[in-house]
C-alpha positions as CSV (number, residue, x, y, z in Angstrom):
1,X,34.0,64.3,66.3
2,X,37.5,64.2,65.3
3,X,38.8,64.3,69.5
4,X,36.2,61.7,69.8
5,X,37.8,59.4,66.8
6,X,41.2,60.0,68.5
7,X,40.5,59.0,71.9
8,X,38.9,55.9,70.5
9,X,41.8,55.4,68.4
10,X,44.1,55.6,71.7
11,X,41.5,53.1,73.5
12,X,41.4,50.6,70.8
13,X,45.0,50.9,70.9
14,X,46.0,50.5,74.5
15,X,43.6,47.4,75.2
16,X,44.6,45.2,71.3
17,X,46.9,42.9,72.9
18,X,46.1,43.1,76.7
19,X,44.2,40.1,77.5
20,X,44.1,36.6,75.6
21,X,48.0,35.1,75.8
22,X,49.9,33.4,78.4
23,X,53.2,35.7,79.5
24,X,55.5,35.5,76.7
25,X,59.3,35.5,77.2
26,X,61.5,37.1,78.1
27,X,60.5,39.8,80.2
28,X,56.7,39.2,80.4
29,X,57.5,35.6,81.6
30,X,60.1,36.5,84.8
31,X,57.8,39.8,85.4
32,X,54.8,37.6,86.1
33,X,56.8,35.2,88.1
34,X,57.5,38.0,90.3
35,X,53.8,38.9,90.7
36,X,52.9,35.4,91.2
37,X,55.4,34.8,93.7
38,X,53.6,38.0,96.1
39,X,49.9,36.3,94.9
40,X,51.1,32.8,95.9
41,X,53.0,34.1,99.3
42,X,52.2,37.5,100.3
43,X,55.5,38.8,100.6
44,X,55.5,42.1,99.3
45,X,59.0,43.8,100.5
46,X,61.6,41.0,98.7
47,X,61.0,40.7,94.7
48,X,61.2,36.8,94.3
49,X,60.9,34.9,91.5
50,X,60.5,30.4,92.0
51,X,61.5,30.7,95.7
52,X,64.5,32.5,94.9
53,X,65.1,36.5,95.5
54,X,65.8,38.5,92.5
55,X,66.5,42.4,93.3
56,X,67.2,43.7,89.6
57,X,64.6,46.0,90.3
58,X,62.2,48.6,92.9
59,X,59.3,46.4,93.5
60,X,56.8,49.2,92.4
61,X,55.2,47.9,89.3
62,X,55.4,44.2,90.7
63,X,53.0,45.5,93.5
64,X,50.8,47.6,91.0
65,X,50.4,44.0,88.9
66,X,49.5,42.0,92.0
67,X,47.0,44.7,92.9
68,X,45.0,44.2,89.9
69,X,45.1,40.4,89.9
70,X,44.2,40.4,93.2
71,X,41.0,42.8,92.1
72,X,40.2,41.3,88.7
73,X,41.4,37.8,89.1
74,X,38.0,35.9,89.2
75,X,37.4,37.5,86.2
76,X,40.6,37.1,84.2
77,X,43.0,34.6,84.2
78,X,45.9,36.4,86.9
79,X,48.3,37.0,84.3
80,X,46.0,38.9,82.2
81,X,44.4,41.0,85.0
82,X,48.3,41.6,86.4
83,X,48.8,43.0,82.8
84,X,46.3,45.5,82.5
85,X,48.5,47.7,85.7
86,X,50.3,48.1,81.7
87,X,47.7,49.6,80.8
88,X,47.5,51.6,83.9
89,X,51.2,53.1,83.4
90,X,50.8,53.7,79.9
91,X,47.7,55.8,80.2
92,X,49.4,57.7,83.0
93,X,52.0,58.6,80.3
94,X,50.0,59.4,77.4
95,X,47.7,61.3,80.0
96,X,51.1,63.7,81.3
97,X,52.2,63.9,78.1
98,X,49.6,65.6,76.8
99,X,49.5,67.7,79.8
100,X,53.2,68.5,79.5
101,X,52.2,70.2,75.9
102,X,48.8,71.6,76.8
103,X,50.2,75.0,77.1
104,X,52.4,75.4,74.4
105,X,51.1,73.1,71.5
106,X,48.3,74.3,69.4
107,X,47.1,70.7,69.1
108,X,48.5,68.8,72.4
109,X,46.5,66.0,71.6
110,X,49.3,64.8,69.0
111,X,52.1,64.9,71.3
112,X,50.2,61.1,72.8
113,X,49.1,60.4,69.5
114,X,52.6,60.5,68.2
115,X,53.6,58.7,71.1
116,X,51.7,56.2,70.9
117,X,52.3,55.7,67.4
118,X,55.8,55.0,67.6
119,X,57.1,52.0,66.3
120,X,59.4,50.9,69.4
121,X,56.3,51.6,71.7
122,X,53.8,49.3,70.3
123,X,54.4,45.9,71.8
124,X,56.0,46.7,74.9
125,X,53.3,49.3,76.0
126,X,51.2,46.1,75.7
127,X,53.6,44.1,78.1
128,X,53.7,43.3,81.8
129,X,57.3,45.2,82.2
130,X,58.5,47.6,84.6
131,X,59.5,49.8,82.3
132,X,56.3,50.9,81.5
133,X,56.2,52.8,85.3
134,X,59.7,54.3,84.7
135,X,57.9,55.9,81.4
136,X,55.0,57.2,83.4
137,X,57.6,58.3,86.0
138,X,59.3,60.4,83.4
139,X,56.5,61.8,82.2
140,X,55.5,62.3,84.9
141,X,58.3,64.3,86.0
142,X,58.1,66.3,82.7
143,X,54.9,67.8,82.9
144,X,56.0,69.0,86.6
145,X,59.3,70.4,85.1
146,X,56.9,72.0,82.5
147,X,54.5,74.0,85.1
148,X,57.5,74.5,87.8
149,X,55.8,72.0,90.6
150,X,58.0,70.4,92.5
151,X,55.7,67.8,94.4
152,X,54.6,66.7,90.8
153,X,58.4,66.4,89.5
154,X,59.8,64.5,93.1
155,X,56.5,62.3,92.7
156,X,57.6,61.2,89.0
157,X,60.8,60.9,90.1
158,X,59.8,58.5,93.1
159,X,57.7,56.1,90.7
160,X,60.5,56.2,88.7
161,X,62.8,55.2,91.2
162,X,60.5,52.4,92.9
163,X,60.0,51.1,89.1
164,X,63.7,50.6,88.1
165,X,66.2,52.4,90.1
166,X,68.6,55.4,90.0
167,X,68.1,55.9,86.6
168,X,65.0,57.5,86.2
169,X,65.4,60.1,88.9
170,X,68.7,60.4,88.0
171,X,68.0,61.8,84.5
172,X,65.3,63.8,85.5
173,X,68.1,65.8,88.5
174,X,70.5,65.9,85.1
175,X,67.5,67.7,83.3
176,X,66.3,70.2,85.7
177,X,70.2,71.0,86.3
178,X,70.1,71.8,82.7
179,X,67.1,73.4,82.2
180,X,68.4,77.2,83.7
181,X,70.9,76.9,80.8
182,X,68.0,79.0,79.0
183,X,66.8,82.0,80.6
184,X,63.0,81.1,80.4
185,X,64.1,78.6,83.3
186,X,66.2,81.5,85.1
187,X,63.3,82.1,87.7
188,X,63.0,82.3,92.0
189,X,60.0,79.8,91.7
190,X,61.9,77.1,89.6
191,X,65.0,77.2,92.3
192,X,62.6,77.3,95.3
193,X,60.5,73.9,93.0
194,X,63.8,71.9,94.0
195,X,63.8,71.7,97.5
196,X,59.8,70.6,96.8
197,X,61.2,67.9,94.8
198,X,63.5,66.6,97.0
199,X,60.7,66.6,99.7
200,X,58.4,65.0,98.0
201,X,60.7,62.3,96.5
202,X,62.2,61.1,99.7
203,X,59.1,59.1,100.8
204,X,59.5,56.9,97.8
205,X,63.3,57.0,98.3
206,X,63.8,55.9,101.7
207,X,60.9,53.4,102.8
208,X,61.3,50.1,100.7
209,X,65.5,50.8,100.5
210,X,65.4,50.8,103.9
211,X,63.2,47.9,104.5
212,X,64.8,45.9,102.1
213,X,68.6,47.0,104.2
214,X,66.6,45.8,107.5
215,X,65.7,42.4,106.1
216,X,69.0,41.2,104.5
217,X,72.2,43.5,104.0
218,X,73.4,41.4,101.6
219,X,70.2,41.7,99.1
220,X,70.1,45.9,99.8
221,X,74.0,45.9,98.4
222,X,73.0,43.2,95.3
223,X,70.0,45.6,94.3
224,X,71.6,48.5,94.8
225,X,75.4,48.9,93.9
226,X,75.5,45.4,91.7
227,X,71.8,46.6,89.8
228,X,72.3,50.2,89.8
229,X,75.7,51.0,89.8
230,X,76.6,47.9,87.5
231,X,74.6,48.9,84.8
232,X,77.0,51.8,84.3
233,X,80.4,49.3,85.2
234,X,79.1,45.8,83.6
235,X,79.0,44.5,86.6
236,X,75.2,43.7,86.6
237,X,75.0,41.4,83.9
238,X,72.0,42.4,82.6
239,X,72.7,41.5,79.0
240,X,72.3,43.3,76.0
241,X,75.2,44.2,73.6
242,X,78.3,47.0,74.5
243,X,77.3,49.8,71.9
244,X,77.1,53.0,72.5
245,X,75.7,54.4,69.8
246,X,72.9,51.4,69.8
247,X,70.1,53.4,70.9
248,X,70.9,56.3,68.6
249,X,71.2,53.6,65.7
250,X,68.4,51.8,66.8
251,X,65.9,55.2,66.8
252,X,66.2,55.0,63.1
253,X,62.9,52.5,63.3
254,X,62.4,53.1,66.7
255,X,61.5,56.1,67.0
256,X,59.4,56.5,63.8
257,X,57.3,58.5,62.8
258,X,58.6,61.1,65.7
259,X,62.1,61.4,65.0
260,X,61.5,63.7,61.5
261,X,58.5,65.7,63.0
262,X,60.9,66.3,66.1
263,X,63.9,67.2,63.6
264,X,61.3,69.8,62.2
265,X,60.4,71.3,65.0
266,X,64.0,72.1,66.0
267,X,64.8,73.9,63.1
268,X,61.9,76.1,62.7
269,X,61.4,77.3,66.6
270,X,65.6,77.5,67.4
271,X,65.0,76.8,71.1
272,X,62.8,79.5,70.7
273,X,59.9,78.0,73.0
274,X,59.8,76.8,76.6
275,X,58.4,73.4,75.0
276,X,61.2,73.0,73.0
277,X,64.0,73.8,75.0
278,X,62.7,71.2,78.1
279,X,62.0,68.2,75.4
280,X,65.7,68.8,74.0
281,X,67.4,69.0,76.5
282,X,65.6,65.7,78.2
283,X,65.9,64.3,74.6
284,X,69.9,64.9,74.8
285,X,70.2,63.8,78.6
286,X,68.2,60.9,78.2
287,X,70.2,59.7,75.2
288,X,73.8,60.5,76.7
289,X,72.7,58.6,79.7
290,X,71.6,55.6,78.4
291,X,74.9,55.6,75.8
292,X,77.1,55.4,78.8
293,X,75.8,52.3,79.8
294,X,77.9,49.2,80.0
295,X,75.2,47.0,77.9
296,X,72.3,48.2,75.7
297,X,68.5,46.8,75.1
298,X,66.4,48.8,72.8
299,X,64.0,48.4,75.3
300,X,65.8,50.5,77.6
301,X,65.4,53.4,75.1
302,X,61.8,53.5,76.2
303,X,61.9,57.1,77.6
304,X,63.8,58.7,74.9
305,X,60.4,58.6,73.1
306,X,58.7,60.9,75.4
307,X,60.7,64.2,74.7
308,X,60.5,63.3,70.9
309,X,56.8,62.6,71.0
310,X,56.6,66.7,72.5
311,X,59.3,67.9,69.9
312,X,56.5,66.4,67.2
313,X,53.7,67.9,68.2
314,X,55.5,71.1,67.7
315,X,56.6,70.0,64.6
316,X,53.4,69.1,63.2
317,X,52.1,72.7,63.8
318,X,54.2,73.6,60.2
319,X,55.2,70.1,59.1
320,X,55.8,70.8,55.0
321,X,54.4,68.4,52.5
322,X,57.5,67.4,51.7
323,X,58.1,66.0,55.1
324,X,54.3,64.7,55.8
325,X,53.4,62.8,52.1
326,X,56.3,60.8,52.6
327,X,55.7,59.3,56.7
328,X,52.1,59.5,55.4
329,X,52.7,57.1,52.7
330,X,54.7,54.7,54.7
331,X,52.1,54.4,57.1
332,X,49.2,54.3,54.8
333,X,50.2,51.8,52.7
334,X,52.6,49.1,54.4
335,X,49.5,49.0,56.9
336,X,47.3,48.1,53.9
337,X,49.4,45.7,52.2
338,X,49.9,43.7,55.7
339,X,46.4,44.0,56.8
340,X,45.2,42.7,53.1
341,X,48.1,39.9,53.7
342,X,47.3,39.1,57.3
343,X,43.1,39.0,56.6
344,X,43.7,36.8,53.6
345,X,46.3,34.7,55.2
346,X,44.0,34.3,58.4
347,X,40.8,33.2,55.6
348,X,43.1,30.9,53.9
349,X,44.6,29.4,56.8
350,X,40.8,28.2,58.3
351,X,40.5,27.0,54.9
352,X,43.0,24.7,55.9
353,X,46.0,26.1,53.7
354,X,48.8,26.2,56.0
355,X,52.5,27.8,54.5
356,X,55.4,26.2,55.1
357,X,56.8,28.7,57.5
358,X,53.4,29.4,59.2
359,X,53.8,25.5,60.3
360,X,57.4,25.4,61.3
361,X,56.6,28.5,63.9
362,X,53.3,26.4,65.4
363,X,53.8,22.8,64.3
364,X,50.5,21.4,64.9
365,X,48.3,24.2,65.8
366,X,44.6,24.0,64.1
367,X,42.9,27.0,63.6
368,X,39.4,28.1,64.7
369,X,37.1,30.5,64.2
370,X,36.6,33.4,66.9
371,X,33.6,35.3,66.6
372,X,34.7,38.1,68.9
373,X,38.0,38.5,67.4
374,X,36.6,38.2,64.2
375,X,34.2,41.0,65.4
376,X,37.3,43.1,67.1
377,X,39.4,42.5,63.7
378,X,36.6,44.3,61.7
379,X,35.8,47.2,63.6
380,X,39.6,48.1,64.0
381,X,39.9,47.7,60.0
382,X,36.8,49.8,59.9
383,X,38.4,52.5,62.6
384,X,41.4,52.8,60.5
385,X,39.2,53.2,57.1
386,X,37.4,56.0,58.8
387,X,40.8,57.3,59.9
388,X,42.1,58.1,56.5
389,X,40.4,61.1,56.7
390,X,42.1,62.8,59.7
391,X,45.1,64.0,60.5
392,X,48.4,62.7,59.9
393,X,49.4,61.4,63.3
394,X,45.9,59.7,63.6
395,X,46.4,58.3,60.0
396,X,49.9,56.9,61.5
397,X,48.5,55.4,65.0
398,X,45.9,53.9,63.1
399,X,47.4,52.1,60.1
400,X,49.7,50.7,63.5
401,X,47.1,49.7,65.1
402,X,45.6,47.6,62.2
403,X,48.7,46.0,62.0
404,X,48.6,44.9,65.2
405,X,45.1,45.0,66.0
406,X,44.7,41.9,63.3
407,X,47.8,40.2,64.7
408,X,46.5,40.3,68.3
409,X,42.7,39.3,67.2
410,X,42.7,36.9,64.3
411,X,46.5,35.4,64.6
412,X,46.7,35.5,68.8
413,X,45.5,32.1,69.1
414,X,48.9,30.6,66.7
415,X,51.2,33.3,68.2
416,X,50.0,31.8,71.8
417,X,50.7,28.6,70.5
418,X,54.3,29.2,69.6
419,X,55.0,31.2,72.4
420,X,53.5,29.8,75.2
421,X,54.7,27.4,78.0
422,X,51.8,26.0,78.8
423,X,51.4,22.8,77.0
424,X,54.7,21.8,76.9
425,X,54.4,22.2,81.2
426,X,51.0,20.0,80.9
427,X,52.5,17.9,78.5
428,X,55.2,17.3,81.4
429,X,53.1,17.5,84.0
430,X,51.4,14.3,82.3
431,X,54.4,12.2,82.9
432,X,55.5,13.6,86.4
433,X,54.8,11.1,89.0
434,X,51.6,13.1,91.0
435,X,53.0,14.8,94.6
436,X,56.7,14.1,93.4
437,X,58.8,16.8,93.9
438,X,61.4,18.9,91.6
439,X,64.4,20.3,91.7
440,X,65.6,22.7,88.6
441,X,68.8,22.9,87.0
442,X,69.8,25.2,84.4
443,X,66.2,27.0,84.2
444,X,66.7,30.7,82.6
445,X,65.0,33.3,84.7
446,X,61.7,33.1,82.4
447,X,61.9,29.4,82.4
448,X,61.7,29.7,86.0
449,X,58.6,31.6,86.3
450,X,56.6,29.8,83.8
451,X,57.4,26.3,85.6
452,X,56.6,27.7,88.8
453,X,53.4,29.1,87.2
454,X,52.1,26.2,85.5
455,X,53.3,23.2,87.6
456,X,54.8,24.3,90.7
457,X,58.1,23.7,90.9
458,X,60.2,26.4,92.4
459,X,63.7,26.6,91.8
460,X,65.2,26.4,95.5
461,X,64.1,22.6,95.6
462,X,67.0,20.6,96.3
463,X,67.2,16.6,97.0
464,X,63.8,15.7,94.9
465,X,63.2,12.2,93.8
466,X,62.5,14.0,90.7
467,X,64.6,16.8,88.4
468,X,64.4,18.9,85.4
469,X,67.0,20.0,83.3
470,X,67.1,22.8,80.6
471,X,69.8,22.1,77.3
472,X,69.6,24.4,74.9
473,X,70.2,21.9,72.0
474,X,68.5,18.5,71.6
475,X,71.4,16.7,73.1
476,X,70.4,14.6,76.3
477,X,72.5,16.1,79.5
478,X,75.2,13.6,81.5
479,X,74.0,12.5,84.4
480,X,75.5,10.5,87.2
481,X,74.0,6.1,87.2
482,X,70.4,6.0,89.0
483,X,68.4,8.4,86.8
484,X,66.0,7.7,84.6
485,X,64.5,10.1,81.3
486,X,60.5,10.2,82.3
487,X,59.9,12.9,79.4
488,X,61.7,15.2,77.4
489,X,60.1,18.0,75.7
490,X,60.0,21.7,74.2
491,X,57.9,24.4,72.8
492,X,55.9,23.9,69.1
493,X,58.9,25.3,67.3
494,X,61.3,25.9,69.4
495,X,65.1,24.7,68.6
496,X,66.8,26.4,71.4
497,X,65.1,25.3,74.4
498,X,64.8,21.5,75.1
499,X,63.6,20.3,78.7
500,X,64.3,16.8,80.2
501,X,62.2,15.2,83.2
502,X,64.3,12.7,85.3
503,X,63.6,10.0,88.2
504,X,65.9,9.4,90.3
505,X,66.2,5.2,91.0
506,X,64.4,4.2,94.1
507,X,67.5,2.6,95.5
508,X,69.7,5.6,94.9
509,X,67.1,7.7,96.2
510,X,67.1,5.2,99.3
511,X,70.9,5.3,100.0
C-alpha cells in the first residue's frame, strides 16, 4: 500500500502542471516555436524558430515534442500535447534512477522520490525544455555506469548529445575516466564496456552533425564551435551571469531536501559502497564542469540533482532525527501554511475580494469556478493528508506537490493570464488590417515564437506594408515619415515588454 501511495504520489506529481497554459516565457515559449516551426513545415534536420534557423541546440527533444503533437493534437491544444514528451523524459529519469540504486539501496524507491522532490526540479520537470532529455540522458548513462553496460551508457550519452550538445556526453567520458580511481571499478569488463560505449554512441553522434554539415557549413560551425565550444569561452551568448560558484550557491535551495541526506550518506559509508563512490564522483564532475562555464543559469544545474538524489537514498537508510525532524518540519509545515493561504485566497478571490498585488500581476482577470480543478485541488490536498503518515521523502514530495498542485489547479487560470501571449496577439490581431503582412523588429527569441504561434508572422518578413516593434519601456520607437501607430499593446501586467503595430502610408508604400 505504501509503494502504491508513492507511485501515485510520483503520477499526481509529474502530470499537475502539464496541460492547461499557453507556453510561458522564456524557454517554454522559443522551445515550442521550434516544434511548431517542424508541425507547420516539416523540416525536421534545421531547428528554426519564426522562419529563422536557430542551432543552440541537437534537435532531439524538438522532434520528441513534435511527435506527440502530431499523435495527441486533436485532442490537446499542440502546445500541451508537445509538452507531455516532458513528461516522457522525466519519467525516463525517475525510472533509471531508481534502477541505478536498485542494487545497492535498501529502499531504491527514494532515490526518485527525493528526486523528484527537489525544489529546483519542480517547475522545470513540468516545462517543454530540452534539458529535460539531457537529464534522462544522464541518467541514463548512470544506471549503465552502475551495471558496467556499455550500449546502455553510449545510448545515454547519445540522447544526451542530440538533447544539448557536448556537455552531457562529455561529463559522463569525465566520469567513467574517474570511476577506476576506486578499485571496485578496477575490472576487465568495465575497460572492455568502453569500446561498447563508443559503438553505441556514434550513431547518435554522427547522423544529424553530419546532415546538418551537408546542408549549410555555416549553421554546422554556429551549432557546434559557437554553441558548444562558446559556452566554455563566452562566445555563445547564452546569458546568464559569470559566477562560478553560482550553482554551488544556488544548491543551497536548489537542491533541497537532497543536499543534507546526501551529506549524510558521505560520512557514514566513506566511499565505502559502489553507489556511493559513482554518485560522488558524477556529483564532483558534474559540478566542476558546469563551474567552468563562461555564464551560469540555475537551470543548467539540472543534472547535478541526479547523483544527489542517489547519495540520499543512501543517506536515508540511517538518517538521525536530528537531521530528518528538522527537513521534516520545513516541509510539513510551510506546505500547510501556503496551501491554507492559497485555498482561502482562491475562496476569497471568487468572492470577489481581489488584493492589491493579486490585481497588479493580472489586471482585469475575473475568476471562475472550475469544477475539475476544484476536484484535482482536493484530491491532491487529500493525497498529501494521507501522506503524513509515510515516510520522510514521501512526506517531502507531497507537501511539494500541494504547493504546486493548488497553484497549477485553482490559480492556473490567473497565472495563464499574466503570462500568456495570447490576448495581447488577438488583441493585435483585432487591429491588423486582414491578409496584411509583417515584418518584426526587435522581437526576443520567445517573442518570436509566440507571434508566429498566435498570428503568423515570422520573423524573416521583410518589406510588409505592415511592422511590429518590441520597446522594452512604454516610450513610442522613432520611425522614419509614412508610418502610422494602428495599436500598441502588452501583457496584463507587464512593464518591460510593450509592442507597437505600424502601417506603412499607402504612398510610401507605393514609391
Amino acid at each position: 500500500m505504501k509503494a502504491f501511495a508513492s507511485i501515485a504520489l510520483l503520477a499526481a506529481w509529474i502530470a499537475l502542471g502539464l496541460v492547461g497554459h499557453d507556453p510561458w516565457k522564456p524557454d517554454e515559449a522559443y522551445t515550442f516555436g521550434l516544434v511548431y516551426h517542424i508541425l507547420e513545415h516539416g523540416d525536421w534536420l534545421v531547428p528554426t524558430l519564426a522562419g529563422e534557423p536557430f542551432v543552440e541546440k541537437p534537435p532531439l527533444f524538438y522532434w520528441s515534442a513534435a511527435l506527440f503533437a502530431n499523435a495527441l493534437g486533436d485532442l490537446l491544444p499542440l502546445h500541451d500535447a508537445a509538452r507531455l514528451a516532458a513528461a516522457f523524459y522525466v519519467l525516463l529519469t525517475l525510472a533509471f534512477t531508481y534502477l541505478t540504486a536498485k542494487d545497492w539501496c535498501q529502499s531504491p524507491l527514494a532515490a526518485p522520490l527525493v528526486l523528484a522532490g527537489c525544489v529546483g526540479y519542480l517547475q522545470h520537470a513540468h516545462q517543454l525544455i530540452t534539458d529535460n532529455a539531457l537529464l534522462a540522458g544522464i541518467a541514463l548513462g548512470l544506471y549503465g555506469l552502475a551495471r558496467t553496460s556499455g550500449l546502455v551508457v553510449g545510448t545515454g550519452a547519445g540522447i544526451a548529445f542530440l538533447s544539448k550538445g557536448l556537455l552531457g556526453p562529455g561529463m559522463l567520458v569525465l566520469i567513467a575516466i574517474l570511476l577506476p580511481l576506486f578499485r571496485e571499478w578496477r575490472t576487465s569488463a568495465y575497460a572492455r564496456s568502453f569500446l561498447t560505449a563508443l559503438l553505441a554512441f556514434l550513431p547518435w553522434a554522427l547522423i544529424w552533425p553530419l546532415l546538418l554539415y551537408r546542408q549549410s557549413p555555416a549553421l554546422f560551425d554556429e551549432w557546434f564551435w559557437v554553441n558548444n565550444v562558446g559556452r566554455f569561452t563566452g562566445e555563445a551568448g547564452l546569458g546568464g551571469v559569470l559566477d562560478h560558484a553560482h550553482y554551488a550557491k544556488a544548491l543551497v535551495w536548489f537542491g533541497l531536501p537532497a543536499w543534507p541526506l546526501a551529506l549524510w550518506a558521505l560520512w557514514r559509508d566513506r566511499l565505502a559502497s559502489p553507489l556511493v563512490q559513482l554518485a560522488t564522483v558524477a556529483f564532483v564532475v558534474m559540478l566542476a564542469v558546469l563551474s567552468a562555464a563562461s555564464s551560469a543559469r540555475t537551470l543548467y544545474g539540472l543534472p547535478l540533482l541526479v547523483p544527489l538524489a542517489l547519495l540520499a537514498a543512501v543517506g536515508l537508510e540511517s538518517v538521525p532525527a536530528w537531521l530528518a525532524r528538522p527537513l521534516d518540519v520545513l516541509a510539513v509545515a510551510l506546505a500547510a501554511i501556503l496551501g491554507l493561504v492559497l485555498w482561502l485566497g482562491w475562496a476569497a478571490f471568487l468572492a470577489g475580494w481581489t488584493p492589491g498585488f493579486v490585481e497588479a500581476q493580472a489586471p482585469g482577470f475575473v475568476p471562475q469556478f472550475g469544477p475539475i480543478a476544484t476536484g484535482a485541488a482536493l484530491a491532491i490536498t487529500a493525497l498529501w493528508l494521507y501522506a503524513l503518515r509515510l515516510s520522510l521523502p514521501v512526506r517531502w514530495l507531497a507537501s511539494l506537490s500541494l504547493v504546486w498542485g493548488l497553484a497549477m489547479t485553482l490559480w492556473l487560470p490567473w497565472l495563464d493570464y499574466a503570462k500568456s501571449y495570447r490576448g495581447m496577439i488577438a488583441d493585435m490581431q483585432r487591429a491588423r488590417p486582414k491578409g496584411e503582412c509583417v515584418s518584426a523588429r526587435n522581437l526576443t527569441e520567445p517573442q518570436r515564437a509566440m507571434f508566429h504561434y498566435f498570428a503568423g508572422i515570422e520573423a524573416g518578413r521583410r518589406d510588409c506594408p505592415l511592422l511590429l516593434i518590441h520597446t522594452p519601456r512604454a516610450q513610442a520607437p522613432a520611425l522614419a515619415e509614412g508610418w502610422q501607430l494602428l495599436w500598441r499593446g502588452t501583457r496584463p501586467g507587464d512593464s518591460k515588454e510593450f509592442f507597437w503595430l505600424y502601417e506603412r502610408s499607402r504612398a510610401l508604400a507605393g514609391s
